[in-house]
N, C-alpha and C positions, 0 to 999 in steps of 0.2 A: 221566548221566555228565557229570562240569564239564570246563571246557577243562585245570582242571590235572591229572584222574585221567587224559585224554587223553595228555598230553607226561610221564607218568611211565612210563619202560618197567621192563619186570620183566627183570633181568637173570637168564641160568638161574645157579643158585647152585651149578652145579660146579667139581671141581678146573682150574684149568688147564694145556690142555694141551701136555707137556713135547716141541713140534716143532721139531725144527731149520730155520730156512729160510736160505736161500742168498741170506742179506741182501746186495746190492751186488754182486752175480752180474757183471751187466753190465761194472760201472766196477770192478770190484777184479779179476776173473778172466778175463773174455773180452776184457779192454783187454790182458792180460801174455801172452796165450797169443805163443810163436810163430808162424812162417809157418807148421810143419808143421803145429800143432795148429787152428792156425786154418782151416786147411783141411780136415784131416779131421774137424771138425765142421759146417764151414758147405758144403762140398763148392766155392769158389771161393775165391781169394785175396780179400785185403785192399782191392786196387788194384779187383778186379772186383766186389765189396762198396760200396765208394766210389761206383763208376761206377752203378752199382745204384739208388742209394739217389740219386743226381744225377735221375736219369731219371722216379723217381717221385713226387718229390717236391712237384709241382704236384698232384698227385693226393692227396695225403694230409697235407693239411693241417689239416682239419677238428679230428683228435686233437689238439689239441697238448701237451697235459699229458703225453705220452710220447713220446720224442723219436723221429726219425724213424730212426738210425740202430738203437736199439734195436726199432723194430718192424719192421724189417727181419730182424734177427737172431732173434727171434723168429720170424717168420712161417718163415723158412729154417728154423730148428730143428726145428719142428713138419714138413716137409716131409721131413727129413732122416733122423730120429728114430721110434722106434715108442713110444717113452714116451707115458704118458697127458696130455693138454692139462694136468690139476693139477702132475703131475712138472715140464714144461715152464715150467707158469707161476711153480711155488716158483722155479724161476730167475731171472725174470724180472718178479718182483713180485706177482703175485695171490695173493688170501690167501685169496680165500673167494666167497660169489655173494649176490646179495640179490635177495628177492621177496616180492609178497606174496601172501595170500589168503581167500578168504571165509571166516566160518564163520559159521555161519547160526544165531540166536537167535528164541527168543520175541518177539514185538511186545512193545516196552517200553513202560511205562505213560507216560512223561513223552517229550516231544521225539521220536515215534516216528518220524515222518518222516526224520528223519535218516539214522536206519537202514536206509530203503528203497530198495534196490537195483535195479539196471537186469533183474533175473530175477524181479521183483515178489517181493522177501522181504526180512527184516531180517536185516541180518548187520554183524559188525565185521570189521576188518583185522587178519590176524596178517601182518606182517613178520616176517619170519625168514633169518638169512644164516649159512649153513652152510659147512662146510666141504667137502673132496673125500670124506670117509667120509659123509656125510651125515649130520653132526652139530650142531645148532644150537647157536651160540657168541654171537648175538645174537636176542632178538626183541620186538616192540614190538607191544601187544596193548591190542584197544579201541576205536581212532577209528572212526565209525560208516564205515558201507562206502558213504555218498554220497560222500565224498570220495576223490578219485584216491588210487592206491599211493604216488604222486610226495609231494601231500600228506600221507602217511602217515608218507613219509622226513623231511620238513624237520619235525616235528614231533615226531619221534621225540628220544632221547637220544644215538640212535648217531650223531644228523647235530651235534648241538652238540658230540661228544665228535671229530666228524673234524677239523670248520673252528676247534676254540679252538685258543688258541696255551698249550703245544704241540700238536698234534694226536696225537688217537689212533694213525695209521700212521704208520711212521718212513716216511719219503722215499722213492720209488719201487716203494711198496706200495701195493696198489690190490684196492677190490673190485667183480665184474664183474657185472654188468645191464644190462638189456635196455633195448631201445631210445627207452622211454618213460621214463628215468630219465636227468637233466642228467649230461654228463660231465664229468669234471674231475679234478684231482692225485689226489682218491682213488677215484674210480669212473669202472671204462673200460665202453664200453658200443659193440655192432655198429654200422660206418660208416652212416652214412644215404642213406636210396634217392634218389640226385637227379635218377634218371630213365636216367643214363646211366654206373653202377659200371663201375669198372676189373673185370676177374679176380680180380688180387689183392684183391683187397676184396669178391667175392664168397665168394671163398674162407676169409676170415678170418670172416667174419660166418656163414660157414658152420661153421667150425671152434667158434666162440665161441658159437653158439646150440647145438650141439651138446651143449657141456662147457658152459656156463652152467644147463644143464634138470637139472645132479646137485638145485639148490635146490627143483625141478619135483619130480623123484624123492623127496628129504627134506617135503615134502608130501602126497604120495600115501601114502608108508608110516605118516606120522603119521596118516590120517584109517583109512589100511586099519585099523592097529592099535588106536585108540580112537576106536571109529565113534559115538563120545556128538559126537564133533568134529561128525557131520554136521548135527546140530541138537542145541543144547543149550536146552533147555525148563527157562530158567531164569531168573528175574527179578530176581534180585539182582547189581546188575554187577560189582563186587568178586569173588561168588563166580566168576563167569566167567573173568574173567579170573586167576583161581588157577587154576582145573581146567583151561585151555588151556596155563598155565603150566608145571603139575605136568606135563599133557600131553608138552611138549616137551623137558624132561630128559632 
């Protein structure tokens, strides 16, 4: 497999789908609400929002690609509300989750070592970033499984298609991963453990690895479903990566 079958992703070749999201949630509707409204969403006023958001804000600065008033607002919502973390987040900008995972192959005849994995077996990486039905709308298939997930992202199509200008997300859209993926304007990922987390921020990393695992879930039902996933005993890599392809449609 050469370095450029590696950074070619196979995009899945369905319709797209016709979702409304609550583009600008934030800055166009929760800036107009009044006093009533603003409070019987956020369950305190404005002034007590402010003063909120004063207090913690030594604490939560790590994020900064999301501003601090808006994770405030969120984090309340989520408290407030019995909507699901995806309903919450189409408000608030997440689109989707991203991960990746094994799939275990034949010893390749050429460069085998590459493919030899830390579970003594050969396997590539399927990335895949789903949605809240668990449906994959992105996935990038192939790079040998020595190389980290992280590795997997910057090499992939979906990372030149976030950072060119324009970028794939419109502004304050964002997709959510774990802790071992770089944050930034398009991927929020659980605060990190610096030994000594706020509440708040256990609480959130609580929330976020919770709803983050739907991507955990759209993995398990693809390997439940076509268990050729759990070893495909196949030498040609091309065809591989069709059958994991077709797989995930």
């Amino acid at each position: 497999m050469n370095e450029a079958d590696q950074r070619n992703d196979l995009i899945i070749p369905r319709p797209k789908l016709e979702r409304t999201y609550n583009q600008e949630y934030m800055e166009n509707i929760v800036q107009n609400y009044n006093l009533f409204e603003f409070k019987n969403h956020f369950r305190m006023s404005r002034k007590t929002m402010e003063e909120l958001c004063t207090l913690v804000a030594p604490y939560l600065q790590d994020h900064i690609y999301f501003s601090l008033e808006k994770k405030e607002c969120f984090f309340i919502w989520i408290l407030t509300k019995q909507e699901s973390f995806f309903a919450v987040s189409d408000r608030f900008g997440v689109v989707g989750a991203i991960e990746g995972t094994d799939i275990i192959i034949r010893q390749p005849i050429n460069n085998a070592i590459n493919f030899y994995n830390r579970k003594e077996q050969h396997s590539i990486i399927l990335q895949g970033v789903c949605d809240d039905n668990r449906v994959f709308t992105d996935v990038f298939i192939g790079i040998p499984d020595k190389f980290h997930k992280t590795q997997a992202f910057r090499n992939s199509l979906l990372y030149s298609k976030l950072v060119n200008n324009p970028p794939l997300l419109l502004p304050q859209r964002h997709i959510l991963g774990d802790a071992a993926y770089p944050v930034s304007s398009y991927l929020l990922k659980p605060y990190r453990d610096n030994g000594h987390p706020t509440a708040q921020q256990l609480r959130i990393n609580e929330v976020m690895s919770g709803q983050r695992s739907v991507i955990e879930r759209a993995f398990c039902l693809l390997k439940g479903k076509w268990r050729r996933l759990k070893l495909l005993d196949m030498l040609l890599d091309h065809l591989i990566r069709i059958v994991v392809l077709v797989a995930c449609i």
